[in-house]
N, C-alpha and C positions, 0 to 999 in steps of 0.2 A: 403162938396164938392158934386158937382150933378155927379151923377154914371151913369157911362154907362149901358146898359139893361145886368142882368147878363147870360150870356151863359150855356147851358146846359152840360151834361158828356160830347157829341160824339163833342164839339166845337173846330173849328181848326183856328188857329188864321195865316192870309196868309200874307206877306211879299215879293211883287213881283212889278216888274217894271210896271211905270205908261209910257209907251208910244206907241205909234199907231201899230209901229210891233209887241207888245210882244202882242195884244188885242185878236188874236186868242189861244195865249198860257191860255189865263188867261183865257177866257169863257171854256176852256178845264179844266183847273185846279180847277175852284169852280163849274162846272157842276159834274166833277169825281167825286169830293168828296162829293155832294149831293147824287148821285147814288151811293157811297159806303156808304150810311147809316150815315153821317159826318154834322157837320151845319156848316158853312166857314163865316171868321170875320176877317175884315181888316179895315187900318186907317182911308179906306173911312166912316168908321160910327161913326169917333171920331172927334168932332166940337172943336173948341177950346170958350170957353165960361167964361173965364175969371180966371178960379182954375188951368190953367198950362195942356196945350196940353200932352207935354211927360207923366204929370204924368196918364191918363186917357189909353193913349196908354198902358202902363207898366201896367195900372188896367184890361185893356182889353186880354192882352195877359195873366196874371196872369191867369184870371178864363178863358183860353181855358185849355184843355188839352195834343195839341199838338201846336208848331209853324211851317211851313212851310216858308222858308226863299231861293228863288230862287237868287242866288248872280251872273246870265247869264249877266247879262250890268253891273258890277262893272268892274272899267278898267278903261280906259281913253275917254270919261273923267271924273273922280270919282266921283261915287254918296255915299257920307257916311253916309245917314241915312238908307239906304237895311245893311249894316256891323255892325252900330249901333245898330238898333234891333234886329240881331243877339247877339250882345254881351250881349242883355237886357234877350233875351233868357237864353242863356248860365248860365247867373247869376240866372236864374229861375230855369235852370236845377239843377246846381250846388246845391242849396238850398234843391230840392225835389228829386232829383236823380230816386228814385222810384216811380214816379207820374209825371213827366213831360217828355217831349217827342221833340228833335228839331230833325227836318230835311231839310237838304239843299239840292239844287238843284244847278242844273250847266248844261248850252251847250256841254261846253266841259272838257273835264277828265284833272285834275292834271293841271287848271288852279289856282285851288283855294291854289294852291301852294307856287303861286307864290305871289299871291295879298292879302292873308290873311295867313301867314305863324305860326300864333299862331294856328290855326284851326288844322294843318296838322296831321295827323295823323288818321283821322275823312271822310271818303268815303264819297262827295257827289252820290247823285242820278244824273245821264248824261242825261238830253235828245235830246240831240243831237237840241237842237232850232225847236221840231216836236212837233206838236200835240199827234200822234204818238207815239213818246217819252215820252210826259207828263204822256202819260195816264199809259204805262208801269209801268213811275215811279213810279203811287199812285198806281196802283195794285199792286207791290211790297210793299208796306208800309203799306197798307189798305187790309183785309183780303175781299172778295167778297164771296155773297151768291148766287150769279147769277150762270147760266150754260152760259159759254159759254163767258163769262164777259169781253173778249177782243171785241170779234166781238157786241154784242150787246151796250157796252158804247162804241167803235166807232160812231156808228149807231148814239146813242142818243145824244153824243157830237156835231156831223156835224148837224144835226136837231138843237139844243140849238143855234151852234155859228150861222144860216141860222138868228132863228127866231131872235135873238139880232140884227144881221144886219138890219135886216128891222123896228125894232122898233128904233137903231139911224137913219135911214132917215126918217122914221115919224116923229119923234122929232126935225130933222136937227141939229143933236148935231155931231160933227168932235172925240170926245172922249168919247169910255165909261167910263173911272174915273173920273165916277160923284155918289155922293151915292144915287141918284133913281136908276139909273141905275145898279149900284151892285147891289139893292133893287131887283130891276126886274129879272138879272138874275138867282138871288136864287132861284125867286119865280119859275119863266120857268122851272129851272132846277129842282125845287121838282114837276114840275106838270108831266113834262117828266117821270121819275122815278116813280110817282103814276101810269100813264098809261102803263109805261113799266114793272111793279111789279117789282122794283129794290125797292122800300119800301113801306114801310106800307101806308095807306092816314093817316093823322092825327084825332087824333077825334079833336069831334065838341064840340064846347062849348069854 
């Protein structure tokens, strides 16, 4: 079976809505986690090529480390593959207990109550549908060696989601869930973070 590229330790496997309101959340959520030292991997980089879509997904998630599962648009009207890959999670956690890592997110508090009642028990992260909010949440999740780590990846986020803006109207693309486009915003988001010494540059070679 052809394999997806394998991911390194700090790989975090992202699980979040594909539509036009959430696009400010998302350039927030994989820029954080590139400035918190994180490499971010989602379904956009999994083709389906003829050996079975779910299984590469499930391959992909396996070798991250963590999953990050935003369940803010589950509701009505239902999308069940954001709950599904949760649940692929879960079976990953459940497996390695001490080596794997899910966390979920959510707009609002003690929604996830009501729409995934096996879950309960289990504190989403709130952000309240903010950028704001997102960012709080992965600095609660993600330990930061920055000073000053709110105001500074504020800073570096609004600069990321600016420059993405302007490279879909270069492109004339209506949607960034495209996978150049995640491509790209990794890329921005590690350049950003080299210039703002949120991490290392990589070597060469």
């Amino acid at each position: 079976m052809s394999r997806v590229a394998v991911p390194g330790a700090n790989s975090v496997f992202v699980n979040a809505p594909f539509d036009k309101s959430y696009e400010p959340l998302f350039i927030t959520l994989v820029g954080a986690l590139v400035f918190l030292g994180q490499e971010p991997h989602c379904v956009l980089e999994v083709r389906e090529r003829g050996d079975g879509r779910l299984a590469r997904i499930f391959e992909l998630m396996r070798a991250c480390r963590i999953s990050i599962h935003d369940l803010s648009r589950v509701g009505t009207p239902a999308r069940f593959n954001m709950p599904f890959e949760l649940g692929l999670a879960c079976a990953l956690k459940l497996g390695a207990p001490a080596s794997y890592e899910v966390v979920v997110l959510d707009a609002r508090s003690y929604k996830l109550d009501r729409t995934l009642s096996d879950y309960k028990g289990r504190d989403p992260l709130i952000h309240n549908g903010t950028c704001e909010g997102m960012l709080a949440c992965l600095l609660d999740t993600f330990a930061s060696n920055t000073p000053e780590g709110v105001k500074e990846f504020r800073i570096a986020t609004r600069a990321l989601r600016k420059s993405v803006q302007l490279v879909k109207q270069s492109m004339r693309v209506n949607s960034l869930f495209r996978p150049a486009l995640f491509r790209m915003v990794v890329a921005a988001a590690s350049n950003i973070a080299i210039e703002r010494g949120f991490i290392k540059p990589y070597p060469a070679g």
